[in-house]
Structures are given as C-alpha cells and as structure tokens.
N, C-alpha and C positions, 0 to 999 in steps of 0.2 A: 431181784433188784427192781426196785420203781421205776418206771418209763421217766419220767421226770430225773431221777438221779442217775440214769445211765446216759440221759440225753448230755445232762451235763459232764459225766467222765468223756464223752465222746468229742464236747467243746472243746476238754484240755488236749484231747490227742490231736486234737485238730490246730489250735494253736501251738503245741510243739511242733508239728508239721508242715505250715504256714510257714513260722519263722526260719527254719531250719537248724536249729538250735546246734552248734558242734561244741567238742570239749572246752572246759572252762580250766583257766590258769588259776583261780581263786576261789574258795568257796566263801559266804558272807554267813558270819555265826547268827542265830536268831536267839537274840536276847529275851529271856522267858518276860522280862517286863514288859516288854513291847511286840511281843511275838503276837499276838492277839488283834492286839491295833492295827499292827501292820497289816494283818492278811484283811481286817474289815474294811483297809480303805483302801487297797491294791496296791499298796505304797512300793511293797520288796517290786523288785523288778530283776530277772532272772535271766541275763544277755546270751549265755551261752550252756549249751546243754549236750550230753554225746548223743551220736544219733541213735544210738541203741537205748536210749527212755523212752523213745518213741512206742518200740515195741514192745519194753513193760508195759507201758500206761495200754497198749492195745489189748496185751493178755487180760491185764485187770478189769479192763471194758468188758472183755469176753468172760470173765472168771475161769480164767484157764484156756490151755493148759501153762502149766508152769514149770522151768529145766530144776528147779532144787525143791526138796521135798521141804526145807524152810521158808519158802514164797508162802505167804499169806496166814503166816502165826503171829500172833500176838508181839507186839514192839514193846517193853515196858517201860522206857522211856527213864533208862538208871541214870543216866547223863544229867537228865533234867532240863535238855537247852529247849525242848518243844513243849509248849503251854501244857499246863498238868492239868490231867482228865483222867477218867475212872479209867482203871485194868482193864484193857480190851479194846480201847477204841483207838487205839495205834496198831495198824498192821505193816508187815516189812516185807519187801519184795527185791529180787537179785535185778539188779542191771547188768547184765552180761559184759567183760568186761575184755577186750580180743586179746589174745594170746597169756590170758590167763589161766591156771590150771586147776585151781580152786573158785570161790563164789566172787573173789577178788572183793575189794573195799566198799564199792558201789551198789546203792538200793535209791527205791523210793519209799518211804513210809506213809500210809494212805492214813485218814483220820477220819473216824463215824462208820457207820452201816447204816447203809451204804456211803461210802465213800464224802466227803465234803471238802475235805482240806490233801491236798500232795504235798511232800516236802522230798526234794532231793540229796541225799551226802554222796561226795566221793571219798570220803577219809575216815570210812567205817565210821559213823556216830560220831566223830569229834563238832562237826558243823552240819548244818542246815542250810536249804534255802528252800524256800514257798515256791512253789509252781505255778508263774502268773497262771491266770486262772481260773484257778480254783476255789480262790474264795468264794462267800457263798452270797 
C-alpha cells in the first residue's frame, strides 16, 4: 500500500474514532445518480456508526488480520445502489456483529486499490452510506 493511501485510511479510522460513531436507527440508500456527487463534495454525512467499524476500518489499515475467510473478496455490486466501476474495485469486509453466530448483516465495502472510497450497510446490501471521509 502507498504511504500516501494508507495515511488516508488512517484519517477515516481516526475520524470514526474522534466522533465516537455508535449504532444507527436508519441506513440512507445511495442513489447510483448521485452517488458520485455526493462523495466529491462530502455532501452524505454519517451521524452514527457501531463501534465495532472502528476495528474493521483498523484491520483494513493493517491488511489484516481478518475473523472470516470472506473479508477482502471482491464485492460485485449486483444491487447496483454503489456507482458502477470495473469488477474488482469493490472489496467487502465483516463488521463483527455482538452476539451473532454467523457473519451477521453488517460489512464495510472498501472501493479502488488501494482503498479511496468506504461505504457502510447494516441490512446485507439492501443500503449504503459513504464513510465521511473518505472521499478523495
């Protein structure tokens, strides 16, 4: 990873951290028209967040390690709600999810290599929200 593109995954862990981000009642869908827009002018704003993305976003800084052997494959984006980009530059990561038994609903999907864009769901891929941030 590039000093430069790791400084910035370390910004976002750092403003998830800062804020204190806890669990959200709502997730906001990112509409593929304006999904784009949004994240070039920091427009999404992302009030609440569980504390455990903290520690994903930490692992991904680190490139590991990671609790599911599905952290860091290929996202392909079947839904269509995240701006369409070539196969492979969406990756998907477990947000650990407490007294869950399986990978539970919750991830982050990272965008580019290295890393440029975070998006969070808690409703398995039904929605999205941008990771203040990360934009670039």
């Amino acid at each position: 990873m590039r000093r430069g593109s790791r400084i910035a995954l370390l910004a976002v862990v750092a403003i998830v951290a800062a804020n204190g981000w806890w669990a959200s009642e709502r997730a906001e869908r990112v509409e593929p028209a304006n999904a784009t827009s949004g994240l070039a002018t920091g427009a999404h704003d992302v009030p609440d967040l569980p504390p455990e993305v903290r520690s994903t976003l930490e692992s991904i800084a680190r490139h590991g390690p990671f609790p599911h052997d599905r952290d860091g494959t290929v996202f392909q984006n079947r839904e269509r709600l995240l701006p369409e980009r070539p196969r492979g530059y969406y990756r998907e990561y477990t947000v650990a999810t407490p007294g869950s038994r399986d990978r539970g609903a919750r991830r982050i999907v990272t965008g580019g290599d290295p890393p440029e864009v975070f998006y969070y769901t808690d409703d398995h891929y039904r929605s999205f929200r941008p990771i203040e941030g990360s934009a670039p």
